[in-house]
C-alpha positions in Angstrom: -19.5 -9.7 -2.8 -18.1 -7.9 -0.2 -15.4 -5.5 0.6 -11.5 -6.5 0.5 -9.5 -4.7 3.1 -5.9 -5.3 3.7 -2.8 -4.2 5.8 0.8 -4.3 4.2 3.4 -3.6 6.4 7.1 -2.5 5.0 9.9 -2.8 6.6 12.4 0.0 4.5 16.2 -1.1 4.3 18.8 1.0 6.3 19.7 3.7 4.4 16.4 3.5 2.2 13.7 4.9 4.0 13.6 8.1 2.5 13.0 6.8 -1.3 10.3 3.6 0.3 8.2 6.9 1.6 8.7 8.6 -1.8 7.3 5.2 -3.6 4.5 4.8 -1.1 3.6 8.3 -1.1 3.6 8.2 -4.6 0.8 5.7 -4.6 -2.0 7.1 -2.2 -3.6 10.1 -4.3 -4.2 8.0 -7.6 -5.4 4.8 -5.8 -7.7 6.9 -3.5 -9.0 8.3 -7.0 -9.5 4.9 -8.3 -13.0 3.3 -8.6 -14.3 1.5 -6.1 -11.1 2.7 -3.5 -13.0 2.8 0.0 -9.9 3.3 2.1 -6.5 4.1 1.1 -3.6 5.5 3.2 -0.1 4.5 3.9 1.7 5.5 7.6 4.8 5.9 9.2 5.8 4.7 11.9 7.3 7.6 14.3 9.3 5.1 16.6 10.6 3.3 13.6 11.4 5.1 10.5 11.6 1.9 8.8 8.7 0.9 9.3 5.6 1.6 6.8 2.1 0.3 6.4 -0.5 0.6 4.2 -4.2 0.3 4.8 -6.3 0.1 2.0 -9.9 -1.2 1.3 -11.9 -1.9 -2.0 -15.2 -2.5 -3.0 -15.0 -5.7 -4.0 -12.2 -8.2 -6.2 -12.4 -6.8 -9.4 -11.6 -2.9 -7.8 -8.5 -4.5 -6.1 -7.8 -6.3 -9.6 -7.9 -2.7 -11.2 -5.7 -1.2 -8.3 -3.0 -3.7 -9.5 -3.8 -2.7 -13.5 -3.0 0.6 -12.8 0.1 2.4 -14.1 1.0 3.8 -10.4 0.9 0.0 -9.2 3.2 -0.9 -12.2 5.5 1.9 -11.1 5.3 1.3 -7.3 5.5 -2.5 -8.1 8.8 -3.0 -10.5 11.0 0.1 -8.1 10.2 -1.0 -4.6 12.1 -4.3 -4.2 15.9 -2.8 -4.1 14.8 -0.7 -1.4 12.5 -2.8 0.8 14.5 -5.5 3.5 10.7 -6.9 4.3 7.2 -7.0 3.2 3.9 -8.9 4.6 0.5 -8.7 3.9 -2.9 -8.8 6.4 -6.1 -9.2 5.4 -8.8 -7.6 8.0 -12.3 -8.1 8.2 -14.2 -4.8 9.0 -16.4 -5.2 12.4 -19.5 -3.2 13.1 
C-alpha cells in the first residue's frame, strides 16, 4: 500500500471566515497526533481570506479511514457546512 495524500481547498462564505479557521484549526493538532498522520496542516490564504486549504497525508487507507472515525472529524464534519460557500478535494501523488 502506499501513502494517500490529499489537498482540500475551502472556500469560507462572506462573513464566515473567522469561525471556517476556528473549525479547521480545530482539526490540525489531534489529526497530526493520529496514527499513521504523515502530513497534516491547514493554510490560509493571505490574498484571500476566504480561502483555506488543507494538506494532509496518511500512511495508507485504513489511517485515512481512522482520520474520518475520529471524534474531531465528527465535529469538524457535522459544523462546517453552514459556513463553507465551496469545497473540493485533490489527491497528489508525492514525487521524489
Amino acid at each position: 500500500m502506499s501513502s494517500i495524500t490529499k489537498r482540500v481547498t475551502f472556500i469560507a462564505k462572506e462573513g464566515s471566515e473567522a469561525k471556517m479557521k476556528e473549525l479547521l484549526t480545530a482539526m490540525v493538532e489531534p489529526s497530526k497526533r493520529e496514527d499513521g498522520c504523515v502530513f497534516y496542516d491547514i493554510f490560509q490564504y493571505e490574498d484571500n481570506k476566504r480561502k483555506f486549504m488543507a494538506v494532509e497525508s496518511w500512511r495508507d487507507e485504513a489511517a485515512l479511514d481512522g482520520h474520518k472515525a475520529s471524534a474531531h472529524y465528527a465535529v469538524y464534519k457535522s459544523s462546517y457546512e453552514p459556513f463553507c460557500e465551496h469545497k473540493y478535494s485533490d489527491e497528489l501523488e508525492i514525487l521524489g
